[in-house]
N, C-alpha and C positions, 0 to 999 in steps of 0.2 A: 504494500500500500504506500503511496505518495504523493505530494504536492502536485499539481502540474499545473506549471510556469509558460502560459505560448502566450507570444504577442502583449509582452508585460502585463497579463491578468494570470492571476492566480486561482486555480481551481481544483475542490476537495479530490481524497480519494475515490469520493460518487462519482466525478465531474458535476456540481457546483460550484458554481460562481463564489469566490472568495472575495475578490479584491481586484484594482486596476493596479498596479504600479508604479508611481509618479512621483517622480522628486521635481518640482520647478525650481528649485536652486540649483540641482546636480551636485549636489552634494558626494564627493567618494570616501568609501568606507575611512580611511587613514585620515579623514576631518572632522570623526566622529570620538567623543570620550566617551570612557566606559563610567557607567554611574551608577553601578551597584558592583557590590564584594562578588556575587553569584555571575556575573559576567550576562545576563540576560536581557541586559540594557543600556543602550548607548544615550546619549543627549547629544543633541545640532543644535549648536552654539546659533548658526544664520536664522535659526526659525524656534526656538528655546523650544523643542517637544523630545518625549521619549521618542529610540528607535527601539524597536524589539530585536533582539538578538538570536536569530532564529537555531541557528546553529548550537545555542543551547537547549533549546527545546523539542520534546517529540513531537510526533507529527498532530496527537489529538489535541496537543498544547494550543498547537497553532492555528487549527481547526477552531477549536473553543474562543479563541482570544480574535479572533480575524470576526468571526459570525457575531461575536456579543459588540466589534466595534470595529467598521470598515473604514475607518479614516485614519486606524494605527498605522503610524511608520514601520516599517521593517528593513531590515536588511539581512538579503538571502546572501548564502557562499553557494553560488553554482554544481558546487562539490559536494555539499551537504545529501549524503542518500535522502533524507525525507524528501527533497527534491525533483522532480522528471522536468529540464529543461527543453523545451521541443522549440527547434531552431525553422521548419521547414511546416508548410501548411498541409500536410501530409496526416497531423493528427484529427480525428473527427472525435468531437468531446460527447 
């Protein structure tokens, strides 16, 4: 079971709709501080909000926390297995 990341929207293990993906600053990960001991959360100094630290969390984490609130920052690591990145229109959700 895993995320699936196409066309920067984020969609469940089901395939529902999770999330769009949008940073309008472009903000990249190395401009982000880490603001908790647990590493599960970044802060953006350009826009004062949490990011979620996805990569510390399991997948139903992300699932619970994205569905109770769609305007959470995150930041994915491409590499992260909870992850499916589809680069190509090839997947039908």
């Amino acid at each position: 079971m895993t995320i699936t990341v196409k066309k920067n929207k984020l969609y469940s293990s089901s395939g529902s709709y999770l999330k769009t993906i949008s940073c309008p600053k472009r903000i990249k990960h190395s401009e982000l501080e880490m603001s908790d001991s647990e590493y599960r959360q970044y802060h953006c100094d350009s826009c004062d909000k949490a990011v979620l630290n996805t990569d510390m969390l399991a997948e139903h984490e992300i699932e619970t926390i994205l569905t109770s609130s769609n305007d959470t920052c995150v930041y994915i690591n491409p590499l992260n297995p909870v992850f499916r990145v589809i680069l190509t229109d090839e997947y039908d959700k």
